[in-house]
Every structure is written in structure tokens, then in C-alpha cells.
N, C-alpha and C positions, 0 to 999 in steps of 0.2 A: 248219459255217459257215466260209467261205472269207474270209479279211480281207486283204488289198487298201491298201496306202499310198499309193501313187499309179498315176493310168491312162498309157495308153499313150502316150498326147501328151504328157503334161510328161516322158517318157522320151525320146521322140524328138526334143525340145526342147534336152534337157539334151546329147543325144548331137551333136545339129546344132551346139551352141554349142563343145560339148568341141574338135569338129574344128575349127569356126573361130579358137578359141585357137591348136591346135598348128599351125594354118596361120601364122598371124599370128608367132609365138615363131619359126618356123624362116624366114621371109620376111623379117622388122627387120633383122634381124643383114647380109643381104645388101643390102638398102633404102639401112642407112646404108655401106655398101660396105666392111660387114667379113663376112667367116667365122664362123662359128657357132666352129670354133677360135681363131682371133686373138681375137672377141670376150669369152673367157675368158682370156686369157694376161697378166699382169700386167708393166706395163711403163718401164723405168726414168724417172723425169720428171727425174734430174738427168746430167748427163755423167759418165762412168765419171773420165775427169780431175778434175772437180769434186770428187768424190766421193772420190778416193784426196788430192788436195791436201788437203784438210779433216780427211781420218782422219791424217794425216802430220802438220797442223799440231798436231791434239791431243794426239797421240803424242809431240811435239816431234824430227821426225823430219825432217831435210832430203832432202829429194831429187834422187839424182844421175840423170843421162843416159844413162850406163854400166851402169845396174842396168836390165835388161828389166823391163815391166811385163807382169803376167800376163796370157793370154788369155785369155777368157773365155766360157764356153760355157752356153744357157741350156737347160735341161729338151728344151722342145719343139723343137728342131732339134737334138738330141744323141742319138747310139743310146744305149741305157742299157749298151751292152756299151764303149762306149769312154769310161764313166763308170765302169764297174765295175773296166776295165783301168785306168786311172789310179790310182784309189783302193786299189783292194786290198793295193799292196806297203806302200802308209801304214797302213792300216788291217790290215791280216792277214786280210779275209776281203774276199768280196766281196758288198758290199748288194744286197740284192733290189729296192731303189730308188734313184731319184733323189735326192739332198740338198743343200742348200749344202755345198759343202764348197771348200778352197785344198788342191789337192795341190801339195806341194811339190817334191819329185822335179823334176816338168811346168812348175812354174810358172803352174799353170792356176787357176783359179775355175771353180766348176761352180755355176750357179742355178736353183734351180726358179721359174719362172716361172708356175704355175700361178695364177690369180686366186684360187681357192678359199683356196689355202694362204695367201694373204695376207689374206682376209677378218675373221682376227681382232682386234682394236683393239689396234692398237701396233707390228702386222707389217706392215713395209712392205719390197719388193723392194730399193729403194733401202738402205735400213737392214741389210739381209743382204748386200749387196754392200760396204758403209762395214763389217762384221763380216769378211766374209773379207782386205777389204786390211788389215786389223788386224794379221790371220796374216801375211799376205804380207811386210807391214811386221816384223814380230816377230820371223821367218826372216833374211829376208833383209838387211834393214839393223839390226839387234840380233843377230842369229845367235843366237836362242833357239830352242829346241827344244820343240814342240809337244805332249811328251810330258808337259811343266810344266802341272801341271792352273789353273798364276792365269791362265793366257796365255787361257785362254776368258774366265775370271771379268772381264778386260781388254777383252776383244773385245766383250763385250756391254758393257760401262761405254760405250767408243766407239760402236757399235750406237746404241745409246741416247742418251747427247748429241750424235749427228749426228742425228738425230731431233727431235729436241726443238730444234736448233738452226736445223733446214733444210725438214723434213718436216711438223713439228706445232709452228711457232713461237708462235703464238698460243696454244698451249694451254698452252705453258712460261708465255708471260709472262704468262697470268691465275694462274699457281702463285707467280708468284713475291709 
């Protein structure tokens, strides 16, 4: 006896609809006149200026004219080889990915931009970029050395209260 769960129509139903989906998912993205790439790329909503005044003001750290501010390079328009060349002499090897990171050598900030990487509650682009001028800040106008393991434990405190002060303000002040 031959058992059978469903006939060929609601098969070719299901198959007609499947296509009109991935019709539909690769068409919107260009509809609303972005790229199926750009569409996923996660992207700063505050000014990289904003955003180092505010990590400086926490820090209580003034700043000068004379001090370059670092460039800044994100994920998706960076080869991962002039990611790897920057970091490695900081680092002693060289990653087999992309990461936030401030090399300092360079003076650079490197951001993954990726949407994914940010989809978790509480990671926001802007909030990894207010973490690396932390560093930047730490280096360069404190002349500390990154080898200090509180200089992280630092960088996420600021991370976090530019967060909570800029990013997710409403959700601070229902905490408080």
C-alpha cells in the first residue's frame, strides 16, 4: 500500500509560491533603491565628530587640533589584506577576519559594518566606533598602552554609556 501526503497540485503550488517569494526578497531591496549588499550593511546614524566629542567628554579628555583623528575604514569596502597588514605588527598574527579594532601604529579604526554582527540587543555600530576612540583616546592623548588589560574594561564602560546616552536613551531613562 502506497501512502501519499500530499498530490501534485499543492506541490506545484507550494513550488509557484516558493519562486514568487525569492522573486519578491531579491526585487524590494532594489525597489527601494538599495543593493541586496548595502541593504545588509550596518550604518553609523551619528557623525564620527559627534561621536569622538562625546567619548572625549566622558573620558574628560580635551581635544586638540594638532592630534590627527584616525581614519576610518569599514568592513565592506576594505580588502581584508590591508586589515590584516595594519593589525598584525599590534596583534603578532594575522586574523583570518575582519574586527573592530584601532591600530595604533596607523592611527586607523577598522569597522565591521556588517548588519548581522550588529543584530544583537545592545550592539550597535555607532557604539563600536564610540569603543575604538576610547583606544584612540587612551593612546594618544593619555599615552597608555593597550597592552593594559582595564583599557578594554574602560572602553566598553564608554561603549556603553554613549549607548545608553545617545543610542538607547529611552531605555536608560525608564531604568533609572
Amino acid at each position: 500500500m502506497e501512502h501519499r501526503c500530499c498530490n501534485g497540485n499543492v506541490v506545484r503550488r507550494l513550488g509557484r509560491w516558493v519562486g514568487i517569494l525569492a522573486m519578491i526578497a531579491c526585487v524590494a531591496p532594489a525597489a527601494a533603491g538599495e543593493t541586496g549588499e548595502s541593504a545588509r550593511r550596518a550604518k553609523l546614524r551619528f557623525d564620527p565628530q559627534f561621536i569622538l566629542a562625546q567619548v572625549a567628554r566622558r573620558m574628560n579628555v580635551a581635544l586638540r587640533p594638532e592630534i590627527p583623528v584616525p581614519t576610518i575604514f569599514v568592513e565592506s569596502r576594505t580588502p581584508l589584506r590591508q586589515f590584516q597588514d595594519a593589525i598584525a605588527p599590534q596583534w603578532h598574527f594575522r586574523p583570518h577576519v575582519f574586527t573592530n579594532a584601532y591600530v595604533t601604529a596607523r592611527n586607523e579604526i577598522y569597522l565591521i559594518d556588517d548588519a548581522a554582527y550588529y543584530a544583537r540587543p545592545g550592539r550597535t555600530i555607532d557604539g563600536s566606533l564610540a569603543h575604538e576612540f576610547a583606544h584612540y583616546l587612551q593612546v594618544m592623548y593619555l599615552r597608555s598602552d593597550l597592552a593594559d588589560p582595564t583599557l578594554e574594561t574602560e572602553a566598553v564602560a564608554v561603549q556603553r554609556a554613549f549607548q545608553q546616552d545617545h543610542v538607547h536613551p529611552r531605555h536608560a531613562a525608564a531604568r533609572r
